[in-house]
N, C-alpha and C positions, 0 to 999 in steps of 0.2 A: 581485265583487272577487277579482283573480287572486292568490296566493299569491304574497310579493314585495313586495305594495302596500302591506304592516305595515312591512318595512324605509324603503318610500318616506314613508310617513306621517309616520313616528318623524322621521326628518329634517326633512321640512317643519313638521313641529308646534315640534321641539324645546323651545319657551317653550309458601270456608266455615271461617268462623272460628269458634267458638265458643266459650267462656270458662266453666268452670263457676262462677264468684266472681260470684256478682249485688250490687251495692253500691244499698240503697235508697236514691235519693235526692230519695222523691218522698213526701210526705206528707197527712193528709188537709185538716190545719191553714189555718184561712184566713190568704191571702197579705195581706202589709202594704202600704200605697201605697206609690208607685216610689221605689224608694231607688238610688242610684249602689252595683255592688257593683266592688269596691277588690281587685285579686289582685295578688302576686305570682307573676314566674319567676324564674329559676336565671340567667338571660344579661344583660349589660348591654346591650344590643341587638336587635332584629330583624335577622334576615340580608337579607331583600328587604321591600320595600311590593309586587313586583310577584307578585303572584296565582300566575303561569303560573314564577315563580323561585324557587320557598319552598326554605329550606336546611334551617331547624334548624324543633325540634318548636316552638317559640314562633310560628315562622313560621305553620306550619299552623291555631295556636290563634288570631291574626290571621284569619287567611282563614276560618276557620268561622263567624265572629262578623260579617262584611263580605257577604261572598259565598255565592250560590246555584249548584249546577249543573243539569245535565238531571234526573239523578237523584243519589239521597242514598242512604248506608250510612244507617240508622234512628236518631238519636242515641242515645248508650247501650250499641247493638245490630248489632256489625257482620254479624250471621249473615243479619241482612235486610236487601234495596234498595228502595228504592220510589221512586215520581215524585216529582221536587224542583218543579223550574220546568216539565220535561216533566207532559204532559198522562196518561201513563200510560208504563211501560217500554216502549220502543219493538223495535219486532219487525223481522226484515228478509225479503226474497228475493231468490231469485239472478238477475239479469237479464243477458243474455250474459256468463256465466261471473265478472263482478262481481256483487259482495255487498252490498245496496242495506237501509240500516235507514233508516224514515220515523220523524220526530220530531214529535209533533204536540205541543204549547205550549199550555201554561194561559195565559187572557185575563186581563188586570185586575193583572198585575204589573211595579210601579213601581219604577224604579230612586232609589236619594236624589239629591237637588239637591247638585250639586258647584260648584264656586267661579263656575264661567261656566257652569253647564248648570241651570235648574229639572227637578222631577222627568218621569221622563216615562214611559208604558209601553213595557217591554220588549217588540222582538219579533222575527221572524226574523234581520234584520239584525245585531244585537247577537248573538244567537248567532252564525254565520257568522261575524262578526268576529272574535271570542273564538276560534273554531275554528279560523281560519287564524293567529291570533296563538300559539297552544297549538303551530302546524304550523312555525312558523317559529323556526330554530336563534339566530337574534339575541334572541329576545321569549321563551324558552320550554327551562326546562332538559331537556324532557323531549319535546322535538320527534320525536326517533325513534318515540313512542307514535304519531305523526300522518304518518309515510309511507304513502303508497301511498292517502292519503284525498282526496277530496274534495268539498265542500259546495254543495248545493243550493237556493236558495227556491222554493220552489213556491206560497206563501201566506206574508201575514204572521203565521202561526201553524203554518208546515209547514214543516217542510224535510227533505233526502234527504243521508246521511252514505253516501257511497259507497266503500267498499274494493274495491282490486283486485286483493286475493287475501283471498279467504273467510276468517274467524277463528269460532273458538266463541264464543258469548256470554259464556262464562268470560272469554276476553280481552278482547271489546270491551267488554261493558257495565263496566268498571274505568276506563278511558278517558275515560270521559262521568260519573262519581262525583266528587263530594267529596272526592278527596285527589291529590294529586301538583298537577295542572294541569287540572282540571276545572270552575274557576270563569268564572263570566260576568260579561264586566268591559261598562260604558257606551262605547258606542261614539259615541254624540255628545262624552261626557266626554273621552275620547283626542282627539278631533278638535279641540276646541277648544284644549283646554290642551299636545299634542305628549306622548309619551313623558313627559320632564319634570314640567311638569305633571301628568300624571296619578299619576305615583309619587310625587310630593310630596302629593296629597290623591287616592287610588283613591275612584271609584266604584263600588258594587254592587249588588244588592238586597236581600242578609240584614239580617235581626232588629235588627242595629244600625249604627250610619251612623261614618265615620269621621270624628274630626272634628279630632285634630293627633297630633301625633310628636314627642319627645324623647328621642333619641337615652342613655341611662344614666338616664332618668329615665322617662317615662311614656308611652304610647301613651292616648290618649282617644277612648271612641267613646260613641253619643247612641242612645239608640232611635230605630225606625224607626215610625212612626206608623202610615203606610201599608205597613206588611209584609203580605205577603199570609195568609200565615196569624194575622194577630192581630197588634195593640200586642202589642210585650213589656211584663210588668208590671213590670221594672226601669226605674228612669230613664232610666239607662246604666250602661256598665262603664270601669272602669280600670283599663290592663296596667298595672303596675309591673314596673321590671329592677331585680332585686335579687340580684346573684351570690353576694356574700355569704351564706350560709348561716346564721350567727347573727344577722346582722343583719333577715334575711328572717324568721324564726324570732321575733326580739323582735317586728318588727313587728307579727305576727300575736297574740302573747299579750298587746300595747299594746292590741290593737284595732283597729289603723291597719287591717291586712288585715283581709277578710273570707276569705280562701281561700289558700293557698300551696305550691305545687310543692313536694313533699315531697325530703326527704333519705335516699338510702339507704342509708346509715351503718347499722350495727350500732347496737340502742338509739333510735334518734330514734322509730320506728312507737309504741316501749311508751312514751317518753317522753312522747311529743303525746299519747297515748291517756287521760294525767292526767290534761292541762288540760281545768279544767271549761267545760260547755257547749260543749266542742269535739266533733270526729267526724274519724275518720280514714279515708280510702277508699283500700285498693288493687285495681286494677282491670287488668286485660288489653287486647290483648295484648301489650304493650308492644315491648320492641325486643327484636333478634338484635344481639351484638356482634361484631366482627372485626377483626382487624389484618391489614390489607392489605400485603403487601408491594410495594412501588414496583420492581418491576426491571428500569424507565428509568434507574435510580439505582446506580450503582456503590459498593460491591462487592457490591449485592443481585441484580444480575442474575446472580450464579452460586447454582445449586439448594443448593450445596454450604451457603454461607453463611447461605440461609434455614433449611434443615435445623438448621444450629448455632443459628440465633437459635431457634426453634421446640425444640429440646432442653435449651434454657436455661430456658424457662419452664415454671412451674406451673400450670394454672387453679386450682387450689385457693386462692394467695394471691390472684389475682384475684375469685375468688367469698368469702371472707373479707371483703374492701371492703365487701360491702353486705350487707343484712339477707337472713338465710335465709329471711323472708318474702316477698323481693321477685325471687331468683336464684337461676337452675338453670346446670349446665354445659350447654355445646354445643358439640359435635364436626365439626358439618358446617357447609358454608355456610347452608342451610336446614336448620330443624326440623321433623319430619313432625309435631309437635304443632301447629303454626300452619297448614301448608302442604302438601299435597298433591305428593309431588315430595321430601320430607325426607328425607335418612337418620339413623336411628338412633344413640346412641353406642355401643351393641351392636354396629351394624354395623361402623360405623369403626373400634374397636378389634378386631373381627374378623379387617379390612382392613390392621391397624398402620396407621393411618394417624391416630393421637390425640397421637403428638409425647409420649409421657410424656418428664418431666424426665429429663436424665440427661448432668450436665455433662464426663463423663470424653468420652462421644460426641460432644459438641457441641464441646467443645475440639480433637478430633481428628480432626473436620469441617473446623475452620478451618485447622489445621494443611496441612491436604488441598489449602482453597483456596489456600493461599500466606499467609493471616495467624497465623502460628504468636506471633507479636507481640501481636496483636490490634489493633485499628482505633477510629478513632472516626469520630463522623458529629452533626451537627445534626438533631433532631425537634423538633419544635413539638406543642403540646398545647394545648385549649380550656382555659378558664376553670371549665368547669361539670367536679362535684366528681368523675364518674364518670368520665371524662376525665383530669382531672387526676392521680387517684390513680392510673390504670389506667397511663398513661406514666410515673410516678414509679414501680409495681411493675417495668414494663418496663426503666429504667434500671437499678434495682439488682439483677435477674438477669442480665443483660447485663453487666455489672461483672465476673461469677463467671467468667465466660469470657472476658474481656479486652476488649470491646467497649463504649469510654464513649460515653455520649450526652449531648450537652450540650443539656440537655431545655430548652424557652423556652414559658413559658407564655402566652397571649396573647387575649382576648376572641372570643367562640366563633362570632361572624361573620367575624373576623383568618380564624381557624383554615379556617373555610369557604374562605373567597377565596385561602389557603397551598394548600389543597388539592386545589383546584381549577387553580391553575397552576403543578400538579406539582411541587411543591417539598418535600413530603416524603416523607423515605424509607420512611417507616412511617406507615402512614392507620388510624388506630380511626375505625370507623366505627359508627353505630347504627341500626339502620333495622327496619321492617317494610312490608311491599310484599302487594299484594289477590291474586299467583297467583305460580306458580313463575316464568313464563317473563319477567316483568315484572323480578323480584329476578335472575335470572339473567342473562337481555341487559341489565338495568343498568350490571350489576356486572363481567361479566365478557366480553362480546363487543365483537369487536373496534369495531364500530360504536359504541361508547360510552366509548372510550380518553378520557384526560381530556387536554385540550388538543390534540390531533391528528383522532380522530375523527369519522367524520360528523356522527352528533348526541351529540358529546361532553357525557358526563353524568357516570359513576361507577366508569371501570374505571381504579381507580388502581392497578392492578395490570397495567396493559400486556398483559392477558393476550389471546393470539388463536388458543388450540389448539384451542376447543370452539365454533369459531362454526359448524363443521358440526351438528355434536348439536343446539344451542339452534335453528337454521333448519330442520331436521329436526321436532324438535319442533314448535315452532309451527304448520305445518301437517297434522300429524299427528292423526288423527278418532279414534283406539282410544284411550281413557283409559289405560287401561294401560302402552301402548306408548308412550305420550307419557313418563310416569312413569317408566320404563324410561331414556329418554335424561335427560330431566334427572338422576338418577341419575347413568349413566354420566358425564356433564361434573363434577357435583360430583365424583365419584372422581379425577377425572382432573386436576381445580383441586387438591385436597389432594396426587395426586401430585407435583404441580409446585411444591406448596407457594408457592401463590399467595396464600393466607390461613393465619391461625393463628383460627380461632373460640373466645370467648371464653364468653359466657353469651348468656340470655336473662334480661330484668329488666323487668318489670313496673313500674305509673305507680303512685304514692302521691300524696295531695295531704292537706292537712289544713284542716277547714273549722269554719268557727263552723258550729252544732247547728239556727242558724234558717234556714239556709242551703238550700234546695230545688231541686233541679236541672228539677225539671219532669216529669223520666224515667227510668227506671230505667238502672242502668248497670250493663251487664257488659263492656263492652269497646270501644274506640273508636280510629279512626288520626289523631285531630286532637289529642294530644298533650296535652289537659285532658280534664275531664269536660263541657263541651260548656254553654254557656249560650245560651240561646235566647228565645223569647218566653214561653215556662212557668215560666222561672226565678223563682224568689221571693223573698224575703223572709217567712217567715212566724213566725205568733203561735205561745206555744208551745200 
């Protein structure tokens, strides 16, 4: 199947991380028969049903629960990978100067029965598919991860993932994992039902089966009987979207919940930590925050102006918003605590490049660019609380130096699709990404501009000074010197004041006491604690 045939299909169908916070969530107690467990999130909405599209972290907790890939970060445990649906971590060699990894595939896994498909077993084909679906910038926000590749059967249990320029296993094997676009979706299920179809009821082969959708209201999914590694001993689970925060909050001290995306408000962790029979988990790595500057956007495309906004703000009122147990500051586009590639806030304030407050400069910035008046401009903000609060702190230092923003709040999948068709001037973004160069060419090479770019994804910041560094990098063998240019590109984003970095903040969740995750958890990039076939119900 030639690369292309997803676009043709869709038409004719139409109809090393490590975390030192270990959270036990695994005990020795016998589990109870399969109960339905009932959570809340923070969003009135999923951003996508589709696998290869995920926006927000609710998204990816969707896809963990659905979908299997090649291989899996360890639930729990991002610091390990192991064989998912692959038969063992796949190895490669270099065959005329391409870069050839063979995949070999575990026999005996079934994907769920979907509206017009019975179950059936997974095999070469289904991957393939998923692999050129992942390659293709229509089906796949993340299509630039899949240039330069392409896909082999050699067996219905083998196949050859061929790159035409060599990478370290540090980058490829992140590609074929568990997050971003790594899932293996039914290729009879697409074929029968079109694009359409399939996003109205996806197919997969994880732990549980999907089984409807309502949009403000619930997401429903079933266990999967035949999972390969085991019945889950849950019934099944139910996402609930619950934005409201107290509301989400009663639910869970009614009972209604069994589990709830916690709040990081100052006070909620010691508050939840009363309720009896409850347990509160906070867990790594969670996100890197940043305000993007858009300067596609007039009057941000002058340095002058970013400079002013960026002297206008404090992080300190930023990290205020949320509990000192959940958030650190952060200076750089990456943190060397998560990431390999990070700089310091030692360094950066070295470098003057930490933007301390200091409105007398920041007024006389603007003065400089021609706004000695001051300006206003429209921003848009999510729904979910960190978000919101973070653009209302934004608005009222922005105020102090003449610059109103007529802030519009609006549902955190709204916010996704605003943002994505460059329409704001200022992007908070949250993210965490498996290596530098992944978080860097996201974010800020030219190839990932939002709305113009090749495989437009993330750079809502138009930026295109360090697409030499970052292509440098990537092919680059001396760890060191790789280290070295991503470096130098983040210096050189801060000089151009392409972001303003805000914190790092960590996941909290709060759960009823009989609540058993199956595995321990120190750290995870699917945006909950991760429910699986282990999950329990137990006695106390």
């Amino acid at each position: 199947m030639k690369q292309g045939w997803w676009s043709f299909l869709a038409k004719v169908g139409l109809g090393c991380i490590c975390c030192v916070l270990l959270v036990s969530g695994r005990g020795d107690a016998q589990a109870l028969p399969g109960r339905v467990l009932k959570f809340a999130v923070h969003t009135s909405s999923l951003g996508s049903l589709d696998p290869h599209m995920v926006r927000g972290s609710e998204d990816y907790t969707y896809v963990d629960m659905v979908f299997n890939s090649l291989i899996r970060y360890v639930p729990g445990d991002l610091a390990r990978l192991e064989p998912d649906i692959a038969d063992s971590i796949p190895t490669f060699v270099l065959r005329n100067g391409r870069q050839v990894w063979t995949v070999h595939l575990k026999k005996g896994i079934f994907f769920h029965p979907g509206p017009a498909t019975p179950a059936y077993a997974l095999t070469a084909d289904d991957v393939i598919f998923s692999l050129e679906k992942m390659a293709d910038l229509d089906f796949s926000s993340a299509s630039g991860e899949y240039a330069g590749m392409t896909f082999e059967k050699l067996d219905d249990h083998t196949l050859e993932i061929i790159l035409d320029k060599p990478v370290s296993p540090l980058f490829f094997l992140p590609k074929i994992a568990n997050h971003r676009s790594g899932a293996i979706v039914s290729r009879k299920a697409f074929q029968a039902g079109g694009y359409e179809g399939f996003m109205a009821h996806p197919v997969g082969t994880g732990p549980f089966m999907f089984q409807w959708y309502e949009p403000n209201q619930v997401c429903v999914f079933k266990a999967h009987e035949r999972y390969f590694r085991g019945t889950p001993k849950l019934a099944g689970v139910e996402m609930h979207f619950i934005p409201d925060n107290d509301t989400r909050e009663a639910a869970f001290k009614s009972g209604e919940m069994d589990l709830i995306l916690g709040v990081g408000e100052p006070g909620w962790i010691d508050r939840m930590e009363q309720e009896p029979k409850s347990v509160v988990d906070v867990f790594g790595p969670g996100f890197t925050g940043l305000f993007h500057f858009n300067t596609a956007i007039p009057p941000l495309n002058d340095v002058r102006v970013r400079q002013a906004i960026a002297h206008a703000l404090d992080r300190n009122d930023f990290l205020a918003a949320s509990s000192p147990k959940l958030v650190s500051p952060m200076m750089a586009p990456i943190s060397p605590a998560f990431l390999p590639g990070g700089l310091t806030n030692e360094k950066i304030i070295s470098l003057g490049l930490n933007f301390e407050k200091n409105v007398e400069k920041a007024r006389k910035l603007l003065v400089e660019a021609g706004f000695a008046d001051g300006f206003s401009m429209t921003l848009y903000g999510s729904e979910k609380r960190l978000f919101k609060t973070s653009y209302e702190i934004l608005q009222k230092a922005l105020k102090e130096i003449g610059i109103i923003v007529n802030l519009k709040i609006v549902s955190h999948s709204e916010y996704h699709q605003i943002i994505r068709a460059n329409l704001n001037a200022m992007v908070l973004y949250f993210t965490l990404r498996p290596n530098a160069d992944t978080y860097l060419r996201g974010f800020f090479h030219s190839d990932a501009i939002v709305q113009t770019g090749i495989n437009a994804y993330t750079n809502f910041s138009h930026c295109t000074s360090v697409d030499e560094l970052l292509d440098q990098a990537l092919t680059e063998i001396d760890p060191r010197k790789q280290i070295r240019l991503w470096e130098q590109a983040q210096i050189k984003i801060l000089h151009e004041v392409r972001v303003y970095p805000l914190l790092d903040i960590k996941y909290c969740v709060a759960r009823k006491s009989d609540l058993d995750y199956g595995h321990d958890l120190f750290n995870t990039l699917a945006g909950y604690p991760q429910f699986d076939e282990r999950t329990a119900f137990v006695s106390p």
